[in-house]
C-alpha positions in Angstrom: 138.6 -6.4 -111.2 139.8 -7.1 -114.7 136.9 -5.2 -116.1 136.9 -2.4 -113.7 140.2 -1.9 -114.6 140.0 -1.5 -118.0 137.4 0.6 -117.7 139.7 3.2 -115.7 142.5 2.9 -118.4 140.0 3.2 -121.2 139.3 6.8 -119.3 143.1 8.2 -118.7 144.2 7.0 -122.1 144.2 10.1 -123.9 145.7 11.5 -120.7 148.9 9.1 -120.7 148.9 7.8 -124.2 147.8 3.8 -122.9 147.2 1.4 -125.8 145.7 -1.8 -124.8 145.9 -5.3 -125.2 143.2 -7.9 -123.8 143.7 -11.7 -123.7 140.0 -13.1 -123.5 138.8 -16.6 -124.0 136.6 -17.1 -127.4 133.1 -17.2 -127.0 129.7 -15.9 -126.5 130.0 -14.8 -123.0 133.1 -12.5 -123.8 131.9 -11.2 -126.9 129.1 -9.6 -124.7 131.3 -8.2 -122.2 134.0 -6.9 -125.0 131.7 -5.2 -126.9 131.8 -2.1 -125.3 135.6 -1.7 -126.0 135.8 -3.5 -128.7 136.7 -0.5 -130.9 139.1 1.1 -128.4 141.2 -2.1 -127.3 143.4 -4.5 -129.7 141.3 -7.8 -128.5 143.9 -11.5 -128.3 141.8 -14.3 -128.4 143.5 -17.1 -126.8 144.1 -19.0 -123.4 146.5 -18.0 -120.6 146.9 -21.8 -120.3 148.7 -21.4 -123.9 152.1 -20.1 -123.8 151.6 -19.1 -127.9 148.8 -16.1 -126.8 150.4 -15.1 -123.6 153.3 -14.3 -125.9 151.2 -12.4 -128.6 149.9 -10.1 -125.3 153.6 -9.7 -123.9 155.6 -9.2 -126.9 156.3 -5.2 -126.9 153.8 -4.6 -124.1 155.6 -2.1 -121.3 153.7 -3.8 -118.4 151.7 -6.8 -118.0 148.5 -6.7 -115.7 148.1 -10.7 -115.1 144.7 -10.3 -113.2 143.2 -13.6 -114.8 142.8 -16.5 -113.2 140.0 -19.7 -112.0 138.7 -18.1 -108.9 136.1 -19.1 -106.2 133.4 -20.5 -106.7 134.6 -22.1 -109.6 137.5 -23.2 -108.7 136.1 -25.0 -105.9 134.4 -27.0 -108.4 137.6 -27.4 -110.9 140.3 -27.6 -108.9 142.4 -29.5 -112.0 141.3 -26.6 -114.3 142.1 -23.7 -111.2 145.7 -25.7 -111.0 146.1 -25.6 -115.1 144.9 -22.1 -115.3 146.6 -20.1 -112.5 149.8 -22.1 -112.2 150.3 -22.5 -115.8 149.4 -19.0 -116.6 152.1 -17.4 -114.5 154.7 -19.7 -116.0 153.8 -18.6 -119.1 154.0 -15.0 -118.6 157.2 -15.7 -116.7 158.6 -17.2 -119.9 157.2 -14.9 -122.1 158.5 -11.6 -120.4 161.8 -13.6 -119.7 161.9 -14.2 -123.7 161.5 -10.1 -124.3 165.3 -9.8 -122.9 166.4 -6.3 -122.3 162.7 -4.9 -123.0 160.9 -6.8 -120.2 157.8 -5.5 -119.4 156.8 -4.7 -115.7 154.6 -7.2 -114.2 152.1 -6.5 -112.4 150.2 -9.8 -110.1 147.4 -9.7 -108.1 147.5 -12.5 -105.6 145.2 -13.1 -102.4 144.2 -13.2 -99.0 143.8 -16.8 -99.2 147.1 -17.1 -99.2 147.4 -16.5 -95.5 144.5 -19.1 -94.6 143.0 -18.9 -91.2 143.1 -15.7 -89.2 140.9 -16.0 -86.7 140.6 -14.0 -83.5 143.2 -13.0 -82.1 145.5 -13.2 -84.9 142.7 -11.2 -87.1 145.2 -8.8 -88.1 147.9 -8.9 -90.0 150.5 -8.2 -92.8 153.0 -9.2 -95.8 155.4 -10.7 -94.5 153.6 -12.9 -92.5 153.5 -16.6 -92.4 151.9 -18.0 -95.9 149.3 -20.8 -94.2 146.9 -21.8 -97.1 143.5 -23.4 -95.5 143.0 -27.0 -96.1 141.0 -27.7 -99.4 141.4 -24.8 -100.8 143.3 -26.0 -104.1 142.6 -21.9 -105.2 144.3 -20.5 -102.2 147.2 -23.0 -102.7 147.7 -22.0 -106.7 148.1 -18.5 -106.1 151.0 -19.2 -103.4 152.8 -21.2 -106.3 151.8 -19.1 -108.8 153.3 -15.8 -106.6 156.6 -17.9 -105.8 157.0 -18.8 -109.6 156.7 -14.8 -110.8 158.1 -13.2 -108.2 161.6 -15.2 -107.8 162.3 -15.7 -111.8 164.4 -12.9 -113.4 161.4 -10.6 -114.1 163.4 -7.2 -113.6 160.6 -5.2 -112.1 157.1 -7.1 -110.6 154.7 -6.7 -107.8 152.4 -8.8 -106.2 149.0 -7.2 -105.1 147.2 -9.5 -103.0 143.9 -9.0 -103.5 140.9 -9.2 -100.6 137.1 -10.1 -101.2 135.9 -7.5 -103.6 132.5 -5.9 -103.5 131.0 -5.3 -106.5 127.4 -5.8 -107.5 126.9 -9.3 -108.9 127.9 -10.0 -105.2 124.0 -10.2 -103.9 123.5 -12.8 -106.3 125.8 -15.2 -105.2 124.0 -18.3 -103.7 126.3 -21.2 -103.4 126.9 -23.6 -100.1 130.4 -22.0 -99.9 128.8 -18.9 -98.4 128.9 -21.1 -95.1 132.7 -21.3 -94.8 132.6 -18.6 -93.8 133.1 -18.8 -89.8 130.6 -15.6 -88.3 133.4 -14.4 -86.3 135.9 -14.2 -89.4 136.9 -10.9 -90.9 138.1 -9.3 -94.4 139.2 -6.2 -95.1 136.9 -5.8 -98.1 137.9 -3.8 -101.6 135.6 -2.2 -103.7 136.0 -3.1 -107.3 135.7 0.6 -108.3 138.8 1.0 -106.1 140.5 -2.2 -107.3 140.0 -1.1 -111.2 141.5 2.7 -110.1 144.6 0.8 -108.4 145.3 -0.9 -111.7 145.2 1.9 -113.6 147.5 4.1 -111.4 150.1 1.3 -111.0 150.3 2.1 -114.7 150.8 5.4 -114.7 154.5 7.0 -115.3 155.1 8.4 -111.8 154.9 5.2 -109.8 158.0 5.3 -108.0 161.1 3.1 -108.2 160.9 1.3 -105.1 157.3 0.2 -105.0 158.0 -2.3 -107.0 159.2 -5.7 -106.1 157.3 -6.0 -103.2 154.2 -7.6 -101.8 151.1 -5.3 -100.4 147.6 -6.1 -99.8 144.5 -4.6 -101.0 142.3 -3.0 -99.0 139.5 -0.1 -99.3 140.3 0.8 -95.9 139.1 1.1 -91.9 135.8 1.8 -93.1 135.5 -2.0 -95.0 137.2 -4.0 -91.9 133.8 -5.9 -91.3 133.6 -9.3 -89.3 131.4 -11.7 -91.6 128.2 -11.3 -89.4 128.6 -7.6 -90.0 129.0 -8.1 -93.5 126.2 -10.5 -94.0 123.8 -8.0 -92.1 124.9 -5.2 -94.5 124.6 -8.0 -97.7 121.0 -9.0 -96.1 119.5 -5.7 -96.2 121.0 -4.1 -99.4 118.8 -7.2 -100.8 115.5 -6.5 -98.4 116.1 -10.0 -96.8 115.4 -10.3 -93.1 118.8 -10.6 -90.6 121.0 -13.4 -90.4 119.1 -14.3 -87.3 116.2 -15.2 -89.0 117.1 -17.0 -92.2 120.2 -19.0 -90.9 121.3 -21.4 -88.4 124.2 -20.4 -86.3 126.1 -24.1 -87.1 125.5 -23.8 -90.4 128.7 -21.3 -90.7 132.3 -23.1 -90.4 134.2 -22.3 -87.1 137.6 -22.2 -89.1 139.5 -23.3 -91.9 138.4 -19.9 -93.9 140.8 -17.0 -94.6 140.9 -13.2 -94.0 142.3 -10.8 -92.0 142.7 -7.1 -91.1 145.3 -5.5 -92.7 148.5 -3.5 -90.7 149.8 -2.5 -93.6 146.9 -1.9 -95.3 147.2 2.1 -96.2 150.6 1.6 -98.0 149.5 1.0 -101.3 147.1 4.3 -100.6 149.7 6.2 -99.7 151.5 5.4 -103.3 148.9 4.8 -105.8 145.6 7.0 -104.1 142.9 5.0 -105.7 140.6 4.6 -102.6 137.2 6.5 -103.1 136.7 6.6 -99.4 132.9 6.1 -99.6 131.2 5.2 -96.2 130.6 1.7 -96.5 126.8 1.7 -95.8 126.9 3.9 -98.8 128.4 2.0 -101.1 125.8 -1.6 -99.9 123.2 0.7 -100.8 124.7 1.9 -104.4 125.2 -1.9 -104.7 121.7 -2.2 -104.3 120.7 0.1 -107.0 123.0 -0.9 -109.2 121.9 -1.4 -113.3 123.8 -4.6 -114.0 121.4 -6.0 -111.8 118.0 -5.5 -112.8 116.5 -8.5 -110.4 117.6 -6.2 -107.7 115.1 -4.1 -108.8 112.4 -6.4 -108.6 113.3 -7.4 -105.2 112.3 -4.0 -104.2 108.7 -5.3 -104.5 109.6 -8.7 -102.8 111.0 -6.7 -99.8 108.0 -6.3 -97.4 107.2 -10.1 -98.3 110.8 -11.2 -97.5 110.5 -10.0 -94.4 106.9 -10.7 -93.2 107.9 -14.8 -94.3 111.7 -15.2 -93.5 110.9 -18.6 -93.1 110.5 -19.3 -97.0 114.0 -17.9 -97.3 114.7 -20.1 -94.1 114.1 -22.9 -95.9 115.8 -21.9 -99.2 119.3 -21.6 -97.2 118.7 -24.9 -95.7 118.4 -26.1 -98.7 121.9 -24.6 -99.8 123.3 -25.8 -96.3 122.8 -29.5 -97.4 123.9 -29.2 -101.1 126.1 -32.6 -102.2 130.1 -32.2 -101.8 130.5 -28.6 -100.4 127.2 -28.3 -98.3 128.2 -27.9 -94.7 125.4 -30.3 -93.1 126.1 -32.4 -95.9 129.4 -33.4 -94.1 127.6 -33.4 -90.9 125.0 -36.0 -92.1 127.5 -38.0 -93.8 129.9 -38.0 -91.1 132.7 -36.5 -92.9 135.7 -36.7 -90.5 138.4 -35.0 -92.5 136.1 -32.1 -93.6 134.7 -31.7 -89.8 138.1 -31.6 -88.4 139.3 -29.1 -90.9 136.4 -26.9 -90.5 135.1 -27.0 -87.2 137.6 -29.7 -85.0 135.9 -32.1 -84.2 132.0 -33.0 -84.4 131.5 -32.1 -80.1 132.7 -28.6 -81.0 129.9 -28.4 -84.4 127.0 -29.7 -82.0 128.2 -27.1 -79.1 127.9 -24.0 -81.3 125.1 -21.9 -79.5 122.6 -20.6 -80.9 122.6 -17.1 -82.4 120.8 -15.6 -79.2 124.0 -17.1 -77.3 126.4 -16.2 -79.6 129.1 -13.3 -79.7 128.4 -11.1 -82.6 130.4 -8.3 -81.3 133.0 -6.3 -83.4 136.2 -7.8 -83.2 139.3 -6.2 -81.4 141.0 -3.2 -82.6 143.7 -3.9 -80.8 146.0 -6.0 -83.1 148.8 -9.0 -82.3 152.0 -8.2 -84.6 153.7 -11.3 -85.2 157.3 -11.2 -85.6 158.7 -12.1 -88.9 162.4 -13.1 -87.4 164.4 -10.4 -88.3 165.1 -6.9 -87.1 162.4 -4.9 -89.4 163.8 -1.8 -88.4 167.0 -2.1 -89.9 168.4 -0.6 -93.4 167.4 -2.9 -96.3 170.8 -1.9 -97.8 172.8 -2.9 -94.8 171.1 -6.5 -94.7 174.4 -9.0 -94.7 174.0 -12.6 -94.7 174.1 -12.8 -90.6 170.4 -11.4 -90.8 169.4 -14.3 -93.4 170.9 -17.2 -90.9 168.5 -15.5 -87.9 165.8 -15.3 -90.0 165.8 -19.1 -91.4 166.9 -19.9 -87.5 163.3 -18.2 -86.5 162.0 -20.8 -89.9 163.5 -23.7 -87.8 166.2 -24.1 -90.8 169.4 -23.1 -92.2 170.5 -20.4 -94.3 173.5 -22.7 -96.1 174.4 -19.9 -98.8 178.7 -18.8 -97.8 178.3 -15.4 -99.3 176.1 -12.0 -100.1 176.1 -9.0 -101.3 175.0 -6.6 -98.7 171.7 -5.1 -99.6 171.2 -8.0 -101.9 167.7 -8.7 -101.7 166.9 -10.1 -105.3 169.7 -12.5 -105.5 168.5 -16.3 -104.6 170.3 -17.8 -101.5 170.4 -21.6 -100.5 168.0 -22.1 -97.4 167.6 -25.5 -95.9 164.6 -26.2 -94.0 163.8 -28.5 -90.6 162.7 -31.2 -92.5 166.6 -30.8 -94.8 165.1 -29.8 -97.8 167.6 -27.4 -99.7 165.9 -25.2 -101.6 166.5 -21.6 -103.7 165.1 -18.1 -103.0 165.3 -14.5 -103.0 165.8 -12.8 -99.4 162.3 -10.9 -100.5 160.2 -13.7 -101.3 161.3 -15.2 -98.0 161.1 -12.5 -95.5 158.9 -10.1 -97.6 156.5 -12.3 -99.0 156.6 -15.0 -96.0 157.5 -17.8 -98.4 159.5 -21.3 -97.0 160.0 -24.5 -98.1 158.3 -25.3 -101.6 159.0 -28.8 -100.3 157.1 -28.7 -96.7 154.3 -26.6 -98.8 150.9 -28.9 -99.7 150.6 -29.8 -103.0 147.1 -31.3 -103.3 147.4 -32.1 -107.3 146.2 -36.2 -106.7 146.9 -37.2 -110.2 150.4 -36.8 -110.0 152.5 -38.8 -107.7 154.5 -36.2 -105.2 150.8 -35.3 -103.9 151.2 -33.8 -100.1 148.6 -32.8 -98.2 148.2 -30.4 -95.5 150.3 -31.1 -92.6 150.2 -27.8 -90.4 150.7 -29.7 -86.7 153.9 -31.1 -88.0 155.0 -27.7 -89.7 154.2 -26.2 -86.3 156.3 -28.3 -84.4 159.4 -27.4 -85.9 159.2 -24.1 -87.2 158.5 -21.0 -84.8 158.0 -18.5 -87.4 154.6 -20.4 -88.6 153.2 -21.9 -85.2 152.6 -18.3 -84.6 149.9 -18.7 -86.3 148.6 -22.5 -85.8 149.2 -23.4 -82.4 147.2 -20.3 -80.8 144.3 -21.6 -83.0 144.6 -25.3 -82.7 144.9 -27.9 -79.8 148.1 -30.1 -80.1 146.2 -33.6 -80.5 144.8 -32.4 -83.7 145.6 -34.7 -86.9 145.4 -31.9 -89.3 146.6 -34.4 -91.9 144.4 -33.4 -95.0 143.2 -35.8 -98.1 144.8 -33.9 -100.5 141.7 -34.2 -102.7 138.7 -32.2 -102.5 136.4 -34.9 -104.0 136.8 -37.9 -106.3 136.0 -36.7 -109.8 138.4 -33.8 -111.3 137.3 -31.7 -114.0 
């Protein structure tokens, strides 16, 4: 995205005057992809884990594009360098535009999807606002929740958080890494192209953006055309490659059943009916332009592997088998190993894994169009400027807590209030983050960081229990006797 991205700005600059900064790690690896823009860009080398060169990219900058960050795969495999990186990285910008005093920069975040965790069937679509339910190992997912709450309630005068989807782009039909089965079949994503995601960075810069887009939340989407469930998208991914159908180079119970995130979006046009950066191009279209694509010149050989790919899918049968069983993030690796926690999280229990049918048996259908709105405690249809403090105390009373603050402005949204939550933790936000963004208790929140001592794992059942706003998303998905009590570690060594 960050690449696509500059690319765009690099091509409007002489049309609105942009002069660009770039924060990029030393090395080898960057040098290659700078050197294109190397003579067009003023070029930071430094670390957004140091608050030193975040400050040498803020200081007299008019807006701040923070789209850097650990992301999966990688940060399935670091999770104490994804912590570092994403959570320290937005304190540092925080600090560092907080520092600039009266000439604060905008600040622009991209956040996620996997922020909202699990979105299964029936409650595949959905919205900002909604209940913030991070899937359990997914120390990514969880960073970018914190890293959200720590940009978007600080003094920053003007910010927005973009959440960001899967992005297409063509180093995609590469990937080939055992997290490609957590992926439940019957999940969906609303996918964004990263042509489209590189023009929405460039027109959030661009001098007509109006005043009140920002300090909001919105997702990122390409659109009805990219609402795909996973088999759909796998089928489209398959053939772009000349690989045979999922039917014939996977097993059905390979894929998780849950614990995955992605959803539909409700909301999904607003950004396009602001910023206009969606291409619009069919999306069978754009698999196919993937295909073809230069950066990828093995996909050109695979053009002469195609007719043998398909006459032995078993070969390619067996290499995905192989994946399936990698060590620590292999789904059949948990199986053989008996894995309770990582067999509950992902599938429930081990009788649900073995009764997965077959792909013959299985639904591959599209998913409903026909969405379930989940209500976010409050009456939406009301006047932001005629909010009073009565609407805060029903919407923390739909939260299962308290809204303890004595006094507010009316139409105050930006102000922090004191909320206290079911389990009595008192805590400070903005009415935004809360009812906007679908933030709560930092408190009740997991914080899977092992090495320090206030480590809390995942705990949804419990969260359920006592707060209405969030078991409208847990309890139509899970059975009450689950333990859903997570080791808040994903695997013994950290990196």
């Amino acid at each position: 995205m960050g690449q696509a991205g500059l690319k765009e700005l690099l091509s409007h600059s002489a049309e609105y005057g942009y002069r660009i900064r770039v924060l990029a790690l030393p090395g080898r690896a960057e040098d290659r992809r700078l050197r294109p823009f190397r003579d067009k860009v003023d070029i930071i080398r430094g670390d957004l884990r140091c608050y030193a060169d975040v400050l040498k990219g803020v200081e007299g900058s008019d807006i701040v594009l923070h789209v850097g960050g650990m992301v999966s795969p990688k940060a399935d495999y670091k999770p104490r360098t994804t912590w570092e990186t994403n959570i320290g990285a937005a304190r540092n910008i925080r600090d560092a535009v907080l520092a600039q005093g009266e000439r604060q920069p905008r600040v622009v975040y991209i956040g996620s999807v996997a922020q909202m965790g699990d979105r299964r069937e029936p409650l595949h679509w959905g919205r900002t606002g909604d209940p913030i339910c991070v899937s359990a190992y997914d120390h990514y997912g969880v960073t970018k929740v914190i890293a959200e709450r720590i940009l978007t309630d600080s003094r920053i005068k003007k910010w927005v958080s973009l959440r960001q989807s899967g992005i297409l782009y063509p180093a995609i039909l590469k990937n080939y890494d055992p997290i490609m089965f957590h992926v439940p079949i019957r999940g969906v994503l609303e996918w964004a192209t990263v042509e489209d995601s590189g023009r929405l960075l460039e027109r959030v810069c661009r001098p007509d953006v109006p005043e009140d887009f920002w300090n909001r939340f919105y997702n990122i989407g390409s659109g009805a055309e990219y609402r795909l469930s996973n088999y759909e998208f796998e089928c489209l991914l398959l053939d772009a490659i000349g690989c045979p159908p999922p039917e014939k180079i996977f097993r059905a119970r390979w894929f998780t059943t849950r614990n995955f995130h992605g959803m539909w979006y409700l909301d999904g046009d607003r950004l396009e009916e602001i910023l206009h950066f969606r291409e619009n191009l069919p999306v069978k279209e754009y698999f196919a332009r993937m295909s073809r694509s230069p950066q990828l010149p093995f996909v050109l050989k695979l053009s002469r592997m195609t007719r043998a790919a398909r006459l032995f899918p078993h070969v390619v049968f067996l290499a995905m088998r192989l994946m399936a069983g990698y060590p620590v993030h292999g789904t059949q690796t948990w199986i053989r190993r008996g894995d309770r926690k990582r067999i509950a999280a992902y599938y429930g229990t081990l009788e649900a894994y073995k009764a997965i049918p077959e792909w013959k048996d299985s639904d591959l259908s599209h998913p409903s169009e026909e969405p379930v709105i989940l209500s976010h405690g409050y009456n939406e249809s009301k006047p932001m400027e005629e909010f009073t403090l009565e609407d805060m105390r029903e919407a923390a009373a739909f939260r299962g807590g308290k809204c303890v603050s004595e006094s507010m402005v009316r139409g105050d949204w930006d102000t922090p209030l004191r909320w206290e939550c079911a389990e009595g933790h008192v805590f400070e936000a903005s009415p935004r983050q809360v009812l906007l963004g679908g933030h709560w208790c930092p408190e009740c929140f997991p914080y899977p960081y092992s090495w320090e001592k206030d480590a809390r794992p995942w705990k949804n059942d419990a969260e359920a229990r006592r707060n209405p706003f969030f078991a409208q998303i847990w309890a139509p998905l899970h059975s009450p006797e689950e333990d859903n009590v997570y080791d808040p570690r994903i695997f013994d060594g950290w990196e």
